[in-house]
N, CA, C and O atoms as a Maestro MAE file, in Angstrom:
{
 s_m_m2io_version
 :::
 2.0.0
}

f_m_ct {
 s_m_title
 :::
 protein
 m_atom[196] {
  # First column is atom index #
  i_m_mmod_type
  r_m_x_coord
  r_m_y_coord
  r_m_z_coord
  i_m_residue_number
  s_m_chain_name
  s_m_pdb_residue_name
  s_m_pdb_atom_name
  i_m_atomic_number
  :::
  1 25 -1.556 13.798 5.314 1 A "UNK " " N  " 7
  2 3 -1.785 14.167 3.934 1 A "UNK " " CA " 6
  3 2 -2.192 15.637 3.828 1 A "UNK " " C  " 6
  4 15 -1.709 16.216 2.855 1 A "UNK " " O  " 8
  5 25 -2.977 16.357 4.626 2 A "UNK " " N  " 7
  6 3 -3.426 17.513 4.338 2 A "UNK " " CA " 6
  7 2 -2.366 18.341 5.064 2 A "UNK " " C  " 6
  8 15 -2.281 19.478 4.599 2 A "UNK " " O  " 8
  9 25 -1.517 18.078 6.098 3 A "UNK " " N  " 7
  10 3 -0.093 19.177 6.271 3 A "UNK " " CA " 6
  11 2 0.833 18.940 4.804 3 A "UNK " " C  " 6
  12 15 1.465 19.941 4.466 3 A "UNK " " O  " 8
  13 25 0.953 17.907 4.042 4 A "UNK " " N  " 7
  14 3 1.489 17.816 2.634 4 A "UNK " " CA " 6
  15 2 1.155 18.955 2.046 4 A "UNK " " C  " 6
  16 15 1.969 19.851 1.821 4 A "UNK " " O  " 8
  17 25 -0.482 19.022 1.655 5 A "UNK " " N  " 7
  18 3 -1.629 20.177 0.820 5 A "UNK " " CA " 6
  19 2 -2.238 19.131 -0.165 5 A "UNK " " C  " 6
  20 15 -2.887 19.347 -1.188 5 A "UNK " " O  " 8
  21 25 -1.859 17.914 0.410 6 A "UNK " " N  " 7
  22 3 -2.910 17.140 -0.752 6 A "UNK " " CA " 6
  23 2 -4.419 17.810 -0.351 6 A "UNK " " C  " 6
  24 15 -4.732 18.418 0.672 6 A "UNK " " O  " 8
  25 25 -5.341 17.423 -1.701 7 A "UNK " " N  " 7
  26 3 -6.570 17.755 -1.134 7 A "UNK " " CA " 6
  27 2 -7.349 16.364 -1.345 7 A "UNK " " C  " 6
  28 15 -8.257 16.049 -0.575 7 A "UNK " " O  " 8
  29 25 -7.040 15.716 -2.193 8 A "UNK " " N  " 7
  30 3 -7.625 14.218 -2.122 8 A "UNK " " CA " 6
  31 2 -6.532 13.011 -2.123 8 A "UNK " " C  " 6
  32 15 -5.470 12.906 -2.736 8 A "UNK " " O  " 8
  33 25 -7.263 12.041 -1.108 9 A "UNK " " N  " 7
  34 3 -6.552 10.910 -0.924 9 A "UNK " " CA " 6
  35 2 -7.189 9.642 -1.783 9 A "UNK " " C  " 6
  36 15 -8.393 9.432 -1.927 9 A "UNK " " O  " 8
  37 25 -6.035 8.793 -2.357 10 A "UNK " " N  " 7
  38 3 -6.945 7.806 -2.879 10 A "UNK " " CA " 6
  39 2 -6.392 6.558 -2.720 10 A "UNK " " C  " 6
  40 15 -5.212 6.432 -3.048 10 A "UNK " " O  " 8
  41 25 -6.990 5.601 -2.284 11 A "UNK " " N  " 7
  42 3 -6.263 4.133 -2.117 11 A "UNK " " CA " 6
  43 2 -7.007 3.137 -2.813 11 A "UNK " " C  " 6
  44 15 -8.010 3.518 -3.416 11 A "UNK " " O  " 8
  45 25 -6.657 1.768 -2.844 12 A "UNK " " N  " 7
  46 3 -7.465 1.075 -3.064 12 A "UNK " " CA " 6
  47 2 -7.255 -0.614 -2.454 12 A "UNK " " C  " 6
  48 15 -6.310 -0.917 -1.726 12 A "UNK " " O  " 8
  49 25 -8.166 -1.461 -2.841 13 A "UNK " " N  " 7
  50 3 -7.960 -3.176 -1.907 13 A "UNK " " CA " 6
  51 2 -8.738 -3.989 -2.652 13 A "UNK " " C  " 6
  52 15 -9.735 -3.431 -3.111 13 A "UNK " " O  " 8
  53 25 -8.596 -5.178 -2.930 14 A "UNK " " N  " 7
  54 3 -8.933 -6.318 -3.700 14 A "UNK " " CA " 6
  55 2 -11.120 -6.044 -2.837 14 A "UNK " " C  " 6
  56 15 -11.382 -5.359 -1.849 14 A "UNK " " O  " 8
  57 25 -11.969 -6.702 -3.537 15 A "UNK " " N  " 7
  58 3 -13.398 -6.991 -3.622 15 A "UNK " " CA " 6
  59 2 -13.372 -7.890 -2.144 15 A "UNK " " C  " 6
  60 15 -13.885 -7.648 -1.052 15 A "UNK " " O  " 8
  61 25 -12.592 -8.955 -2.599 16 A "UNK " " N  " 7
  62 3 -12.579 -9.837 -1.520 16 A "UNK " " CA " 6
  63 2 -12.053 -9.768 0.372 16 A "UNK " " C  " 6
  64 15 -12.426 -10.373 1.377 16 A "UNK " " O  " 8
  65 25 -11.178 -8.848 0.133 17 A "UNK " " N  " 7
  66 3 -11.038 -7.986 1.430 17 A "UNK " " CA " 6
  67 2 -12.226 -7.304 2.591 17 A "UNK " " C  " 6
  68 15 -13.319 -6.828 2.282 17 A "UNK " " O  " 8
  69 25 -11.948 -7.361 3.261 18 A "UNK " " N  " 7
  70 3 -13.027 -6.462 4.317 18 A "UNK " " CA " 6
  71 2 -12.267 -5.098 4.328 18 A "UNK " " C  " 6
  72 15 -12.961 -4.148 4.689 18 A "UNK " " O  " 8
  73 25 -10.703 -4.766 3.932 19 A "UNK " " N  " 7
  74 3 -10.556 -3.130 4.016 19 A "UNK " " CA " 6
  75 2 -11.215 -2.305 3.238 19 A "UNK " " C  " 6
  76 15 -11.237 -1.089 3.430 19 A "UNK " " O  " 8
  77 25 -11.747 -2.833 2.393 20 A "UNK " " N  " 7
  78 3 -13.306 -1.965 1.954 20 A "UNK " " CA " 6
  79 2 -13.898 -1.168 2.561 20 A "UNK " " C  " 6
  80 15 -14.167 0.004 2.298 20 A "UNK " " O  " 8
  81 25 -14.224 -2.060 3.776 21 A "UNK " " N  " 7
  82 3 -15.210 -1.446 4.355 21 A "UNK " " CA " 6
  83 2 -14.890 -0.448 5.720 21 A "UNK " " C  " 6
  84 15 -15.671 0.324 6.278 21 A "UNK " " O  " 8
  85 25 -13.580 -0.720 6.022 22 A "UNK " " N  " 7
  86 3 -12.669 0.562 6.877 22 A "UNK " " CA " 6
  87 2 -12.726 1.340 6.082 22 A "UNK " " C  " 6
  88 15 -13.566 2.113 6.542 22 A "UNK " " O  " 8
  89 25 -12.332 1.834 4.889 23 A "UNK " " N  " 7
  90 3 -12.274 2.805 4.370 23 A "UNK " " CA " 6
  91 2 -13.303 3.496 4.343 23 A "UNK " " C  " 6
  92 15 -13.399 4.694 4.607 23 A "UNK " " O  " 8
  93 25 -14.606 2.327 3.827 24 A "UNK " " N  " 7
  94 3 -15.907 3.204 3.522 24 A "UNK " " CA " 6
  95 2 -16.193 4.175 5.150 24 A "UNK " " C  " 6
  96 15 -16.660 5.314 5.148 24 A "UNK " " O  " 8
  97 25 -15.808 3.446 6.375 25 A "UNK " " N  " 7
  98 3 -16.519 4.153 7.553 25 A "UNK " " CA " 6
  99 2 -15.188 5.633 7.849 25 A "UNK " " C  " 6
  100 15 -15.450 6.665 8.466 25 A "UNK " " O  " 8
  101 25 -14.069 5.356 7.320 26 A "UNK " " N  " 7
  102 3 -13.444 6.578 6.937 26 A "UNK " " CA " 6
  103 2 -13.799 7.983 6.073 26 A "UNK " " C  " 6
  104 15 -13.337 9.122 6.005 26 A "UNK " " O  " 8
  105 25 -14.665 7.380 5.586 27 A "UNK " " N  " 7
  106 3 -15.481 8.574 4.550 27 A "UNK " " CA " 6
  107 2 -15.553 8.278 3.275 27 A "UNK " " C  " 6
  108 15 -16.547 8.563 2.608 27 A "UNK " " O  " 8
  109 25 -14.024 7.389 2.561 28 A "UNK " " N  " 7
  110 3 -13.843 6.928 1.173 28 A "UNK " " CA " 6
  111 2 -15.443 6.716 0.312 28 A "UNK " " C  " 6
  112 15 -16.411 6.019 0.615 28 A "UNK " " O  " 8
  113 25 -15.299 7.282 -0.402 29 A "UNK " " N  " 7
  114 3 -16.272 6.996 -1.379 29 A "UNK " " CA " 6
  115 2 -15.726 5.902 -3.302 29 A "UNK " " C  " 6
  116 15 -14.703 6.124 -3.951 29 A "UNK " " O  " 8
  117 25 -16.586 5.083 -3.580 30 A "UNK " " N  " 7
  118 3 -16.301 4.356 -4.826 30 A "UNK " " CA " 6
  119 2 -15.719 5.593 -5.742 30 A "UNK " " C  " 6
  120 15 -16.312 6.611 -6.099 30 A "UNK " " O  " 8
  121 25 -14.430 5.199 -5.996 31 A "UNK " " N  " 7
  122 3 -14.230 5.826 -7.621 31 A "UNK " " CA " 6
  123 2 -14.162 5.504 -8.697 31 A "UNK " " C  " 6
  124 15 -14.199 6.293 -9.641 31 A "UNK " " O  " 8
  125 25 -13.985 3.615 -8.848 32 A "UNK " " N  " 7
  126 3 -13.874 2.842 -10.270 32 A "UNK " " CA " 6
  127 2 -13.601 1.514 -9.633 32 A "UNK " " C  " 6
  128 15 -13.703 1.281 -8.428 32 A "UNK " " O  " 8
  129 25 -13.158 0.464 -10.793 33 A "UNK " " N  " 7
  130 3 -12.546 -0.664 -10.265 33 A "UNK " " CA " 6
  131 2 -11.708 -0.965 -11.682 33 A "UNK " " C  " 6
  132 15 -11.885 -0.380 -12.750 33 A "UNK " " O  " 8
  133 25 -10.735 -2.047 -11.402 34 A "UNK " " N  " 7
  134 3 -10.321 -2.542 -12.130 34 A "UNK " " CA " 6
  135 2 -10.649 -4.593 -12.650 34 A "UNK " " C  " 6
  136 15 -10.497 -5.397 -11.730 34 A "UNK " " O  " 8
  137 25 -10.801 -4.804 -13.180 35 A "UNK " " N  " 7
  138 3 -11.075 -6.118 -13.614 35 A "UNK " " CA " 6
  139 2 -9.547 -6.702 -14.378 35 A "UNK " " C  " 6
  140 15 -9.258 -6.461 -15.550 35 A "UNK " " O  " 8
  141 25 -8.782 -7.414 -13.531 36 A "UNK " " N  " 7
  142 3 -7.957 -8.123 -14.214 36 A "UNK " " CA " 6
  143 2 -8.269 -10.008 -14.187 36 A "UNK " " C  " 6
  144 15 -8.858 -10.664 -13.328 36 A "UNK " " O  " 8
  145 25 -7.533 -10.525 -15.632 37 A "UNK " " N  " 7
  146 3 -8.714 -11.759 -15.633 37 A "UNK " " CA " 6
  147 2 -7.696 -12.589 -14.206 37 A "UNK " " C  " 6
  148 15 -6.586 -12.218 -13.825 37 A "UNK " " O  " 8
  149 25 -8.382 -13.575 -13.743 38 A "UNK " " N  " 7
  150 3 -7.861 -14.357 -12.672 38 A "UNK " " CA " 6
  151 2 -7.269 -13.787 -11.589 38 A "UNK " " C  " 6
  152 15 -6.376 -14.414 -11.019 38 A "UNK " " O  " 8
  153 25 -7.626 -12.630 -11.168 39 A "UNK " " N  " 7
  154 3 -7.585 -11.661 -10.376 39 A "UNK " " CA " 6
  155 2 -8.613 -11.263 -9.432 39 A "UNK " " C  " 6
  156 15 -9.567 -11.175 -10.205 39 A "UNK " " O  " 8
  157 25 -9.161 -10.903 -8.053 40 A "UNK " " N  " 7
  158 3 -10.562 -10.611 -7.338 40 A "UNK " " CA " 6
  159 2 -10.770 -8.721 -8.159 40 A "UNK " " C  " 6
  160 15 -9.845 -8.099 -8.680 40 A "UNK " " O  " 8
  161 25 -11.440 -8.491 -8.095 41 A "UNK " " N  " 7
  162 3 -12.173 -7.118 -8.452 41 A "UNK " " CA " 6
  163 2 -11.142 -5.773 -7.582 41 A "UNK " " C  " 6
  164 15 -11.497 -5.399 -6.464 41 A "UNK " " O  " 8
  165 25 -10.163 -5.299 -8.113 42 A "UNK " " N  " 7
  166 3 -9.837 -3.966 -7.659 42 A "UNK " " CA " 6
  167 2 -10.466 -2.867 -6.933 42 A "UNK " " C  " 6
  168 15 -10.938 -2.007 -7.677 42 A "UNK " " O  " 8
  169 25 -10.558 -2.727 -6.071 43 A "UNK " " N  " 7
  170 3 -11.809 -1.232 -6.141 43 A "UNK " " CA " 6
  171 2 -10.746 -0.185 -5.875 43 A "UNK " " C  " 6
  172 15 -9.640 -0.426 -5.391 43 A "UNK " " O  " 8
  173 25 -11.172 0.936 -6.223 44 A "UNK " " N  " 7
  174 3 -10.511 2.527 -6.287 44 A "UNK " " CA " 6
  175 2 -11.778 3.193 -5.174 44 A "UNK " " C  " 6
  176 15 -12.983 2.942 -5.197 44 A "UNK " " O  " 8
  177 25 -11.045 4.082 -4.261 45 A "UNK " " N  " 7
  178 3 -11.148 4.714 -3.292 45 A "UNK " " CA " 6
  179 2 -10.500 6.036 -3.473 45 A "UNK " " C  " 6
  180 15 -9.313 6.242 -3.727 45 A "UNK " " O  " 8
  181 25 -11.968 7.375 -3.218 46 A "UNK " " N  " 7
  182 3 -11.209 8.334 -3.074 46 A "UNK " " CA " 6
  183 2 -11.993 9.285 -1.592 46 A "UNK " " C  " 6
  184 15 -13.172 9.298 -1.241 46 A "UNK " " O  " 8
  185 25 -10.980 9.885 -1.082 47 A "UNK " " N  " 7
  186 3 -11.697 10.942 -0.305 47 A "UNK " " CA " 6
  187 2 -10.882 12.405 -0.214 47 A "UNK " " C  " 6
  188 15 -9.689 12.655 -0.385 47 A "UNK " " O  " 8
  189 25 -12.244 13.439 0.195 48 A "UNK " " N  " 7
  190 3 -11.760 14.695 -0.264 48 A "UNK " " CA " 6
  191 2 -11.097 14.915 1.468 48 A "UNK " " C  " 6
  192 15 -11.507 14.571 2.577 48 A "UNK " " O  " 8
  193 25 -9.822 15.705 0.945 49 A "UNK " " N  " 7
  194 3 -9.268 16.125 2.784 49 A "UNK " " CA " 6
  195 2 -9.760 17.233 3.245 49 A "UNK " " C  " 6
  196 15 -9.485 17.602 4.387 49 A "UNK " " O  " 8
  :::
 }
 m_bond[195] {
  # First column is bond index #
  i_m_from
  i_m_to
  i_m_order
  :::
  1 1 2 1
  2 2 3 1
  3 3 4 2
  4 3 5 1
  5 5 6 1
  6 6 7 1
  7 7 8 2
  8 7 9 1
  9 9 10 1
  10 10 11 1
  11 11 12 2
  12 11 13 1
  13 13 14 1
  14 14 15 1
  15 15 16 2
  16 15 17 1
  17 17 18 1
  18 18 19 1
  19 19 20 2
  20 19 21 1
  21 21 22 1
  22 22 23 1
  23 23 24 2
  24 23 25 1
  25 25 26 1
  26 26 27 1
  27 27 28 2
  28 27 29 1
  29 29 30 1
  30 30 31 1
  31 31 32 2
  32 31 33 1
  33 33 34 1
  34 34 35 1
  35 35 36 2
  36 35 37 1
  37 37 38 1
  38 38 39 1
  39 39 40 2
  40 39 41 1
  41 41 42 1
  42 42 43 1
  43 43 44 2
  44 43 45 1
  45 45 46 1
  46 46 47 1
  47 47 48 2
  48 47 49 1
  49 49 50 1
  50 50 51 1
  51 51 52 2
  52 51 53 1
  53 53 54 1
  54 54 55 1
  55 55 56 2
  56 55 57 1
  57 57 58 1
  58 58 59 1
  59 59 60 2
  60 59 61 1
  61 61 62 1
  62 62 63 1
  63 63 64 2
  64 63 65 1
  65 65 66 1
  66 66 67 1
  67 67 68 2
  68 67 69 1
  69 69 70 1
  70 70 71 1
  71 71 72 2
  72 71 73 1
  73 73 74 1
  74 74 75 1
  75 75 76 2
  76 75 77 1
  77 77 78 1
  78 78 79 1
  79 79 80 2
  80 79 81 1
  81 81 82 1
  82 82 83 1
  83 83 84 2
  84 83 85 1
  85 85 86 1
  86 86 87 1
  87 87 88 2
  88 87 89 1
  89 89 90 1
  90 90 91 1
  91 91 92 2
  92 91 93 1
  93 93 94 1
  94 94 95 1
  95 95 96 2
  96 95 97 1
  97 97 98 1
  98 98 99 1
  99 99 100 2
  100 99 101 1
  101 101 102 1
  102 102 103 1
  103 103 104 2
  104 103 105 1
  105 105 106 1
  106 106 107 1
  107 107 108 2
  108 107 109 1
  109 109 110 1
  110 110 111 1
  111 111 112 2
  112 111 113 1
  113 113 114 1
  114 114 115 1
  115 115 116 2
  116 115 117 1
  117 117 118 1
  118 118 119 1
  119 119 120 2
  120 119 121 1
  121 121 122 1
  122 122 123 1
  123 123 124 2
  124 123 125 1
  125 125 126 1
  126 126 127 1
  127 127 128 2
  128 127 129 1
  129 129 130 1
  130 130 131 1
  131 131 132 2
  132 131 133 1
  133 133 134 1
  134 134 135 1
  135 135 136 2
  136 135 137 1
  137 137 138 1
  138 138 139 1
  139 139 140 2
  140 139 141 1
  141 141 142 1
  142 142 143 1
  143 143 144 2
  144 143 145 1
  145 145 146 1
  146 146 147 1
  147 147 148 2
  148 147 149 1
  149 149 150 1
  150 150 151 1
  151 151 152 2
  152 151 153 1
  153 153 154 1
  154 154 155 1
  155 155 156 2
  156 155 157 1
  157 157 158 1
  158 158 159 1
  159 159 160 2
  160 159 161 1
  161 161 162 1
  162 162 163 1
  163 163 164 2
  164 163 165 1
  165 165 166 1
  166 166 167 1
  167 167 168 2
  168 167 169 1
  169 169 170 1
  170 170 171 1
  171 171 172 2
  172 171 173 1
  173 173 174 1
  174 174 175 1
  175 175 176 2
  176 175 177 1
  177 177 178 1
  178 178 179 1
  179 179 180 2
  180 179 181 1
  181 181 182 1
  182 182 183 1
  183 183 184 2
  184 183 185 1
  185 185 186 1
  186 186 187 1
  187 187 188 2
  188 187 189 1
  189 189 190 1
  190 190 191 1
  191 191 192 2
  192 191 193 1
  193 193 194 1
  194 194 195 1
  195 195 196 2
  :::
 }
}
């Protein structure tokens, strides 16, 4: 991503997942979530490159 020139990366993974928490030890920090009904909790992931 940063030979691209992005300067931020952002992903995201269902609440119920553990890739949450890879990301978090990647550096990702919370950026929002989404709530859809009958759906687990969205989370938004961003980190600066």
């Amino acid at each position: 991503m940063i030979k691209k020139g992005f300067k931020i990366c952002m992903t995201s993974t269902q609440a119920n997942e553990s890739a949450q928490n890879f990301y978090r030890k990647l550096g990702y920090k919370d950026a929002g979530c989404l709530l859809l009904e009958k759906e687990p909790l969205e989370i938004f992931l961003m980190k600066k490159m």
